[in-house]
N, C-alpha and C positions, 0 to 999 in steps of 0.2 A: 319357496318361490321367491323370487329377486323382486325388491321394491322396483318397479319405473319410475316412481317420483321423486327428483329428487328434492328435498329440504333446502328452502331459501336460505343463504347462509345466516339471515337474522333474524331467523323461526328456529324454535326446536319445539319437540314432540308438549305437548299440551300450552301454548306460551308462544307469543306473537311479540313481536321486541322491534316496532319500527318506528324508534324512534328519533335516529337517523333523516326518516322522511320529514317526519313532525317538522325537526328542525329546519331542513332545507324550505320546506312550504310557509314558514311561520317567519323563514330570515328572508325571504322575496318578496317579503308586505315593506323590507325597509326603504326608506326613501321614496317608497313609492307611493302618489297620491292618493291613489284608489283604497276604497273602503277607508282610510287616512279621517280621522275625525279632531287633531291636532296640530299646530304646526308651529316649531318652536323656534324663535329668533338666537342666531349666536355667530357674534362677529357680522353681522350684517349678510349672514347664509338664514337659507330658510330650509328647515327638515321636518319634513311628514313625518307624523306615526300615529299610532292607535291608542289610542287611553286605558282602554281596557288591557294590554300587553301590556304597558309601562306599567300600569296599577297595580297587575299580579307578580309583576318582579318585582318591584320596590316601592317600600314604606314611603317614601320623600313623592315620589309620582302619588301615589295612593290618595295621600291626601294634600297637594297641589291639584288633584281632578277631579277631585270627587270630595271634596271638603269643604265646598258651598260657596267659594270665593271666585271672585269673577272668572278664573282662569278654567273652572268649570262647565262654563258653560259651550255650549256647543259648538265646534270650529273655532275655538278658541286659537289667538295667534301670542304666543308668549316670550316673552325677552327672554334669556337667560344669561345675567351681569356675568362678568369676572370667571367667563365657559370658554377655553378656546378652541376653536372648531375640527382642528385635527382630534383630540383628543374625545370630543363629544361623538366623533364618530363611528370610533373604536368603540365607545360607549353602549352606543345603542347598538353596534353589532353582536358585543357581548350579553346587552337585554334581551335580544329576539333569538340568538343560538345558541348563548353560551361557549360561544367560543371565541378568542379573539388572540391574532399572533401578535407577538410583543417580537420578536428576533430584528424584525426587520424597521424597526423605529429607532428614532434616535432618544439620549436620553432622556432633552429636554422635552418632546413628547412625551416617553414612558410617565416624567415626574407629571405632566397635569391628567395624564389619563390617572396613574394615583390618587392623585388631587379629589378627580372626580370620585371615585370607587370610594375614597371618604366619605366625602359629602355627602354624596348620594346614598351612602349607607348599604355599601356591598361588603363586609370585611374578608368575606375567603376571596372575591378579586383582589382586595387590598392585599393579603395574605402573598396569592400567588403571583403578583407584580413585585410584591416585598422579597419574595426568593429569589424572582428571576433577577432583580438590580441586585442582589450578593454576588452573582455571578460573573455579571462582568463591569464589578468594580475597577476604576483607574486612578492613577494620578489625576487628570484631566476632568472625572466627575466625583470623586470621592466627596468630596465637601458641598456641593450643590446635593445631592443625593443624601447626605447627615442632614445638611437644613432642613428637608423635606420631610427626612425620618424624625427629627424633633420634632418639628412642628406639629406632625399627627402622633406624635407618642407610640411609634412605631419602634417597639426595644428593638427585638430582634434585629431587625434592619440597622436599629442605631449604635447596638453593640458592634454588628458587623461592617458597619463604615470605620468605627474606632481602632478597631484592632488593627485594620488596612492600615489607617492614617500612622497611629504607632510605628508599623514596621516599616513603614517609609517617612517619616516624620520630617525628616529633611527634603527632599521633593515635595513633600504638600507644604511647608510653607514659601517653597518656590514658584508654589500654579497658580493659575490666576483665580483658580477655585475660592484659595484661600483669602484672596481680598475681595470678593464677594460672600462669605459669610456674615449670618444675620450677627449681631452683639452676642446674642445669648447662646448660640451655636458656638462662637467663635473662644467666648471663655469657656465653656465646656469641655471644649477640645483642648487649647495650652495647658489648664489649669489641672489636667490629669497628672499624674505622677507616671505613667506608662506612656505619654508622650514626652516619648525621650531625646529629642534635637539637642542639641548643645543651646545653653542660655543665650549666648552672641547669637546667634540664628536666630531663636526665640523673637528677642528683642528686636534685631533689625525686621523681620517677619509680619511685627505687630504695628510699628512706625512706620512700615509702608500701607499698613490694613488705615492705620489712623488720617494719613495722608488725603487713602482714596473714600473716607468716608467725616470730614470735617465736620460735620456737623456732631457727631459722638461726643463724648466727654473721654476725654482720653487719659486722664488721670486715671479711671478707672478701668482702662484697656491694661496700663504700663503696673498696674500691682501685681497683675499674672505673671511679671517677668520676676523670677528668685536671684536677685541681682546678688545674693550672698556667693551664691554655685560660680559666678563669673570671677575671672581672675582681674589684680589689683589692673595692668596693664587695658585689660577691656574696660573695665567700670571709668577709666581714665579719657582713656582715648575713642573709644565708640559710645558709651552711656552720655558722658557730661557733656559733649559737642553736639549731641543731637538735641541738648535740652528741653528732652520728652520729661526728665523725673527732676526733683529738685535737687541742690548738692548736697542739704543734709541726709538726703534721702542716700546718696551715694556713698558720705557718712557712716552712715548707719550700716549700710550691708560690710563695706570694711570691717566695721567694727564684731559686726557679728562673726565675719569670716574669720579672725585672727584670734579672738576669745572664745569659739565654740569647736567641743570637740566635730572632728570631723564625721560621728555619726547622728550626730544632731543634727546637722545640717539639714535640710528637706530635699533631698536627692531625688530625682527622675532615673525610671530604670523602664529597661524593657519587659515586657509583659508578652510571655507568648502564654497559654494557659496549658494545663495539664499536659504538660511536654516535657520532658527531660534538656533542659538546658545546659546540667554538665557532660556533654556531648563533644565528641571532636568535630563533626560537623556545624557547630554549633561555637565554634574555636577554644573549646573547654581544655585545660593543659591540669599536669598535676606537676605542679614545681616545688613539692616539699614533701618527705619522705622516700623511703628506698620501694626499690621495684616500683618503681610511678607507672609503668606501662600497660600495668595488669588492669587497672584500678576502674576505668574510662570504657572499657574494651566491651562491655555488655554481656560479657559470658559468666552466668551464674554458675554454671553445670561443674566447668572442669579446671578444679583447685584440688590441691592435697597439701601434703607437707611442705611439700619444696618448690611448688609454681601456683598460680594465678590467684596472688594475694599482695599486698601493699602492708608496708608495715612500717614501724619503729618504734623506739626501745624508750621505754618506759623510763622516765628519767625522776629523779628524787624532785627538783623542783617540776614537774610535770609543764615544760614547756616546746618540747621536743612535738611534733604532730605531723599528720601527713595535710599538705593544702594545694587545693585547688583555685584556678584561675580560670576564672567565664571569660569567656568572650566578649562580654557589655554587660557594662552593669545592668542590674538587674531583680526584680522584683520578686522576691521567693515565701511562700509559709509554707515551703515541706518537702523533707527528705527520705527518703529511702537510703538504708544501706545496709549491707552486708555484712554483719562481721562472724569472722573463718566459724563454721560451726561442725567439722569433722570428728568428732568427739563432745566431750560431756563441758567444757572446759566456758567459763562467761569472764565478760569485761565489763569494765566501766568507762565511760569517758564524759569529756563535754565537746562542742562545739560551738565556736565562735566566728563570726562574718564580720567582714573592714572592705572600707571603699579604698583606703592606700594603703593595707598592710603595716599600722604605725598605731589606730587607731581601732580596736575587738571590742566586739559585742557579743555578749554567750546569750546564744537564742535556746540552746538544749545543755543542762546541766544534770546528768546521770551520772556522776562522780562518786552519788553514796548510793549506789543501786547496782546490784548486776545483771548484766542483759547479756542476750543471747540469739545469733542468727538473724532475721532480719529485721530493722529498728524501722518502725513507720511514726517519724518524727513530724509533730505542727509546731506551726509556730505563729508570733501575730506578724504581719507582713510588713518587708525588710527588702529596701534596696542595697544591693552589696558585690563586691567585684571577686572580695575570697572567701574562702570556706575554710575554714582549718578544723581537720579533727584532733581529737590532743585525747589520747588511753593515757589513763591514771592506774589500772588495776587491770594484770589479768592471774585468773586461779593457777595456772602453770607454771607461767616464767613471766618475765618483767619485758615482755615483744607484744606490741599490740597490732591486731592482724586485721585487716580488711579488704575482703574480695571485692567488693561492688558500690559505688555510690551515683547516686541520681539527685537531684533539687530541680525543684517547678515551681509553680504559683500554680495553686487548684482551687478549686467553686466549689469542690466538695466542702458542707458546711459540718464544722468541727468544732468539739467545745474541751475547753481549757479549764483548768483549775492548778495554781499554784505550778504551771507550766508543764503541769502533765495531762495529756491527753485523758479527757471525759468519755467513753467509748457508750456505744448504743447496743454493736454487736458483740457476741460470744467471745471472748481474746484466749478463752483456752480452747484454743481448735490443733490441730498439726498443721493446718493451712497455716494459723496467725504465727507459726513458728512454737507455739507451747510443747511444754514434753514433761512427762512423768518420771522423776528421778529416783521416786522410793516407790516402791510397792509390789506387788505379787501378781504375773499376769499370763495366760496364755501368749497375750499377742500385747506387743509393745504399745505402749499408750491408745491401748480399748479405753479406757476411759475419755478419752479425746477425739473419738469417731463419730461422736456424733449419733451411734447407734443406738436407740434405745427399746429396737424393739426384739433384737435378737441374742437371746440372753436365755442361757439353761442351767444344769447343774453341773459344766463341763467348759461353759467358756462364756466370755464377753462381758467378763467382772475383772474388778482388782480388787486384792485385798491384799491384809494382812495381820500376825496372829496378836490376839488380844493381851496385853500388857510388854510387848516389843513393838519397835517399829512403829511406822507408818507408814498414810499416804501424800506422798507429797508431790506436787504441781508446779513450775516454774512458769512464767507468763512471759514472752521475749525482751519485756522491756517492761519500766513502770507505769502504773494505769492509775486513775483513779476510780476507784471500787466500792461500788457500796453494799454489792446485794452477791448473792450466789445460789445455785440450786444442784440438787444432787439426788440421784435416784438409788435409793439402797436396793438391794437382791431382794426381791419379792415375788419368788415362785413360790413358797408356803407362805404359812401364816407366823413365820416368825418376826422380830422385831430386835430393834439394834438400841445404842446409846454411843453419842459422840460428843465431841466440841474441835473445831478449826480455828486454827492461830495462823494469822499472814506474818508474813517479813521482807524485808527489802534486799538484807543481807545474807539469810540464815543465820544469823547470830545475835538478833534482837527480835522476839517474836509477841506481838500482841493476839491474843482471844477476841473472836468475835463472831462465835459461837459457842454458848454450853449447853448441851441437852445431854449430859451425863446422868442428870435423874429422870431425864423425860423420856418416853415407849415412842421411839419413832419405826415409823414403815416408810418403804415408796418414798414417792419425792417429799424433798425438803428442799424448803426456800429461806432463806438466810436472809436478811436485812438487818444492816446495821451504818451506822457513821462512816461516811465518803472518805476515803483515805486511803494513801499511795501503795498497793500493792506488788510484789512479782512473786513471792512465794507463798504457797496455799499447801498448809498439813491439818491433813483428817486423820482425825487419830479416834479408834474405835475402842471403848471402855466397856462393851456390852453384845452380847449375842443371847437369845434364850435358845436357840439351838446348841451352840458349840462354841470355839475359843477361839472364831476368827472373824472379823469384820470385812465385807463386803461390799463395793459401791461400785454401779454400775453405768454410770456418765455422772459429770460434771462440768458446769459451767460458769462462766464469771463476765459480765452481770449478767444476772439471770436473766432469760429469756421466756416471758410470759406466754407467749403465743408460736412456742416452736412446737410444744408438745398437748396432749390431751392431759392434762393434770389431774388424778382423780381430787375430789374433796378431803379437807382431812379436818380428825374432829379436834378439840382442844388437846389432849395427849398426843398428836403427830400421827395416829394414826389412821389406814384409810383401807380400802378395802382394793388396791390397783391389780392385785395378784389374779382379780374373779376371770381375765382377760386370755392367765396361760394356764385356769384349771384342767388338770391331766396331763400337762406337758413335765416331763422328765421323768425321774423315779420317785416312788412310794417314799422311802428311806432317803434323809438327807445325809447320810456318814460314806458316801463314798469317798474315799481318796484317788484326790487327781492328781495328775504331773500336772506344773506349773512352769512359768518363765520369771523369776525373779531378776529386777534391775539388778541387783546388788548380792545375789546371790539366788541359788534352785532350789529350796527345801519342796516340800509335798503338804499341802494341807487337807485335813478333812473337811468336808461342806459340810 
């Protein structure tokens, strides 16, 4: 049978939702006298309203009305100082609805309704007023709209007026915005290193700010200017004539400019955040090294022998490299790049950034390391116009090859030791670029999958046979490493013996792990002394089954909270196996086909 009734569309079946109405009945008490038990003075307007509504929206009315002070009392008539009346009335439209349009104001409105939604202790109004002024930031209110976001400690909003101001940096010190900021607004803003104006700009910029605000102390306006960055002709002829600064002071920057390398200097650079800036749209050029065209181009996919790679030849004094040119100086701590990984085959290099190509700074020195595929480089942050890569080593031939390179400034927070990356996550992933160069495996680096939970007497281990061999791990680049964990084959109750030596080169290898005499099972966690990693051999001394060593993931640093760890007693071992009792065969001696890196032999389990 067909319902006849139909459902209001803001009812459904057990549940009455009109609260729509609520609002409409509760926003038509405003302005209006009736039932009206208060009435508040502002700019010389008078506005009704109810005490009991102001009270239950906000703290600040709460107790203004009800807090025993004259203002409590009945039909109470109240000033309200330093309120302006547009804005108070957006106010109390958004108290009685919750709703209130912002599109159709102007800005210097939006900022005192702000204002209010402070004071008055609204923050998700303050919030959603703070989004909507990101949006339609200009030249023309950029800087009124930072004063504002200062002033109430309004990051968000104050990060996002900066970044504007940045990448228009010469137009705002052109608006008139900019000579109405407050003092302390206004050195915030110059004194960044990512506002990037030219110094003459700067400087004339700040002598018209001082101008239109004389009573400042403006010796302390003109420190913000880096009169060393200005050339000798400006410090001459625009600095000394205006005699805003003193001449020893003009003195001095000479002196610095002519005796300091040019990466000492304290350079301004742009700042766009997590962006690839060596971009052609971005005016990125590669002006040093062969095949420059590949380099910029954003295609990871499709490189081989003889196209989409950038190179050159490895030179005895090792100053031969491929370099790039930004488009503006510029603000960077981190690179990505590519180098060719089509084969087994690694390099070494460094890289160094200069503001004129005359004057290098090595931000990454991997010279005695070899890396592999793609390099996720930090650094501590560096304004700089080139990038030069420069290959010292590669294991083939004497051509150092690189498919892809990117540089930014990122907020991702990183830590450092002895300029090698502190890492948090796993680095021997196939994601992070890691790969397994020695060992015995179904399937090409199972140990780097990540998988640990599917594993039998037929696949998803590596191994190799006991007194040959090992297994060994290369990491894409060098890490600073302290700890590791490793899950040996623990579908019986058998038990293994090991110890792990890292190296940088394969050619000098430190222990740091020996459990040669120790009964390990299941996982093992490694800890030892923080030091620069990329190659990791497990070498297995011990099986009480058979004469082959087994491990079945591994990781670098360990990750405490990726898996269920069982307990383990003082001998290493633990009982993890109780999870796949009855999974595989009775008998551990089958022989299975295997995938060996480095060759196929057959092992028995």
């Amino acid at each position: 049978m067909s319902n006849s009734h139909q459902l209001h569309p803001y009812t459904s079946i057990g549940e009455i939702n009109h609260v729509h109405i609520l609002s409409e009945h509760v926003g038509a008490l405003i302005h209006h006298e009736e039932y009206s038990d208060v009435t508040f003075l502002v700019e010389k307007k008078r506005f009704a309203a109810h005490r009991v509504i102001l009270a239950a929206r906000c703290q600040y009315f709460r107790a203004l009305l009800y807090g025993g002070m004259r203002e409590s009392h009945s039909h109470a008539e109240i000033p309200l100082e330093d309120t302006p009346a547009e804005a108070f009335t957006m106010l109390l439209k958004y108290i009685y609805t919750g709703q209130v349009t912002l599109s159709n104001e102007k800005e210097e409105i939006l900022l005192d309704f702000l204002s209010l939604a402070h004071k008055y202790g609204f923050p998700e109004l303050e919030d959603a007023t703070s989004e909507y002024l990101c949006t339609i930031l200009s030249i023309a209110n950029v800087c009124m709209v930072y004063d504002v976001a200062s002033l109430y400690s309004l990051y968000k909003l104050s990060n996002t007026c900066c970044l504007y101001m940045d990448r228009n940096a010469k137009a705002v010190l052109s608006s008139e915005g900019f000579l109405g900021l407050s003092k302390a607004a206004l050195l915030n803003v110059v004194c960044r290193d990512s506002f990037a104006a030219a110094e003459k700009d700067i400087f004339l910029a700040l002598m018209n700010w001082c101008k239109q605000n004389p009573d400042e102390r403006h010796g302390e306006i003109m420190k913000a200017v880096r009169l060393p960055l200005m050339t000798l002709t400006e410090l001459l002829n625009v600095v000394r004539p205006a005699a805003m600064v003193s001449a020893d002071t003009i003195l001095d920057a000479i002196k610095i400019r002519s005796e300091s390398r040019d990466m000492e200097l304290n350079y301004r650079g742009m700042l766009i955040p997590d962006e690839n800036i060596a971009a052609m749209k971005y005016g990125a050029q590669v002006i040093g090294g062969e095949l420059k065209a590949a380099l910029l181009d954003g295609d990871t996919q499709n490189y081989d022998l003889d196209h989409g790679f950038s190179r050159h030849p490895i030179d005895e004094d090792c100053r031969s490299g491929i370099e790039v040119k930004l488009g503006h100086a510029s603000i960077l701590n981190h690179i990505r790049m590519l180098l060719w990984d089509r084969d087994s085959r690694s390099y070494s290099y460094y890289i160094e950034v200069s503001m004129d190509e005359l004057d290098w700074i090595r931000v990454i020195d991997h010279s005695n390391y070899l890396c592999r595929s793609w390099q996720n480089l930090f650094f501590s942050p560096r304004v700089c116009r080139y990038i030069r890569i420069v290959g010292t080593h590669n294991t083939v031939n004497k051509v150092f090859h690189l498919v892809s390179f990117e540089c930014m400034f990122t907020n991702k927070p990183f830590s450092l030791d002895s300029g090698l990356l502190v890492p948090t996550e796993n680095m021997a992933t196939v994601g992070a670029s890691a790969t397994v160069t020695e060992g015995v495996s179904r399937t090409r680096n199972a140990l780097l999958n990540g998988d640990t939970k599917n594993y039998d007497w037929d696949s998803g281990y590596t191994c190799h046979q006991l007194g040959s061999g090992a297994i060994v791990v290369q990491l894409a680049q060098p890490f600073m490493i302290g700890s590791m964990r490793l899950l040996l084959w623990d579908c019986d109750d058998r038990s293994y013996s090991f110890y792990i030596e890292v190296s940088n080169n394969q050619q000098q290898w430190r222990m740091v792990a020996d459990r040669t005499k120790v009964t390990c099972r299941s996982w093992q966690t490694i800890i030892f002394e923080q030091q620069p990693v990329v190659f990791i051999r497990i070498v297995g001394t011990y099986n009480t089954a058979n004469e082959v060593f087994h491990c079945v993931h591994f990781e670098c640093p360990a990750q405490r909270n990726t898996h269920q760890e069982p307990s383990e007693d003082a001998t290493g071992t633990s009982d993890a196996a109780e999870h796949r009792s009855g999974q595989g065969l009775a008998s551990g001696t089958q022989t299975q086909s295997v995938t060996n890196i480095r060759s196929r032999p057959q092992f028995s389990r």
